[in-house]
VMD Tcl script that draws the C-alpha trace (Angstrom):
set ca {
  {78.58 102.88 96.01}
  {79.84 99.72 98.26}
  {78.83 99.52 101.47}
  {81.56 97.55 104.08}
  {82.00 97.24 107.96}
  {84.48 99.82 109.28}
  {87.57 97.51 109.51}
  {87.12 96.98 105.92}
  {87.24 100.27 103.85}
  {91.04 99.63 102.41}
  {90.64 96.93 100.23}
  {87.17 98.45 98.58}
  {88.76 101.54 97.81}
  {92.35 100.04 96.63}
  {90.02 98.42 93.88}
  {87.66 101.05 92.89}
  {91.30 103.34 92.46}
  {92.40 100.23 90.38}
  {89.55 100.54 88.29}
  {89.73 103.71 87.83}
  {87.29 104.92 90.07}
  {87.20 108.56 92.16}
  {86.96 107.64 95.58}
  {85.55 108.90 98.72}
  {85.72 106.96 101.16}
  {84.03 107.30 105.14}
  {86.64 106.73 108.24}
  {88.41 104.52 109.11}
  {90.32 104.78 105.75}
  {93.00 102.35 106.66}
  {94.48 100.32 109.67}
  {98.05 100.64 109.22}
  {100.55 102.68 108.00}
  {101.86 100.22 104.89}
  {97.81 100.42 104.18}
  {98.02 104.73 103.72}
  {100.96 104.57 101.53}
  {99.74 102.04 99.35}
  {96.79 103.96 98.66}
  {99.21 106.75 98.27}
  {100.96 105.09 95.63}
  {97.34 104.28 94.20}
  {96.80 107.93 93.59}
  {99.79 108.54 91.67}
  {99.39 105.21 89.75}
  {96.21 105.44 88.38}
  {95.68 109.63 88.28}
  {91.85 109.25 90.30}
  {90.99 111.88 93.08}
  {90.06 110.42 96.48}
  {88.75 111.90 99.77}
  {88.54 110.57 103.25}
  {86.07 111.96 105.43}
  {82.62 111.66 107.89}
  {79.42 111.30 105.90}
  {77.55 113.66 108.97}
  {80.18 116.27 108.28}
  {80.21 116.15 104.21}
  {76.87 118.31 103.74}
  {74.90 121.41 104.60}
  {73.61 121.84 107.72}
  {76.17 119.89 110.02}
  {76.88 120.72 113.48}
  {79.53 122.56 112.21}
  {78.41 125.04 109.80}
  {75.91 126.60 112.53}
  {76.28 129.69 113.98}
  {75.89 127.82 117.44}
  {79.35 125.84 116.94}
  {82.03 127.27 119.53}
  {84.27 128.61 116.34}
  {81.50 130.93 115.05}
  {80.44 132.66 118.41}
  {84.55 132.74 119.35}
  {84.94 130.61 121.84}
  {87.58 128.71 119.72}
  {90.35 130.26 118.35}
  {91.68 129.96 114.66}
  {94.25 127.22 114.12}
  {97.31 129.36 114.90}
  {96.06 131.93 116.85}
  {96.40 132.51 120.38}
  {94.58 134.49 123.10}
  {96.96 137.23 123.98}
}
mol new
graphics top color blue
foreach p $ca { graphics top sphere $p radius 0.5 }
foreach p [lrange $ca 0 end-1] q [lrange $ca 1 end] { graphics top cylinder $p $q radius 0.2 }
display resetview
């Protein structure tokens, strides 16, 4: 585990998919475009699975999995669904 300020997640995870390492790795990811396709390249170079996401909405229990959240009691829609 390596713990960094927000602006600096890139360069951590560029070297841990160096390394070898599987890598998931908390928003911001990256800053710039050139920054998302190196890491891109990363992937294919050196064969190691990665993940992007929001520690509070990686487990059980989140806001999102309850029955309370507007998707389960249908008061949002399915992407690519409509209400008519």
């Amino acid at each position: 585990m390596v713990t960094t300020p927000d602006h600096s997640h890139y360069q951590p995870t560029a070297l841990a998919m160096a390394a070898g390492k599987h890598c998931y790795t908390q928003k911001p990811l990256v800053h710039t475009v050139g920054e998302a396709r190196q890491l891109k390249l990363g992937v294919e170079k050196y064969k190691v699975a990665t993940q992007m996401g929001n520690q509070g909405h990686s487990g059980e229990g989140n806001a999102d999995n309850r029955p309370s959240h507007p998707f389960h009691t249908g008061a949002m829609l399915p992407p690519g669904t409509n209400s008519a």
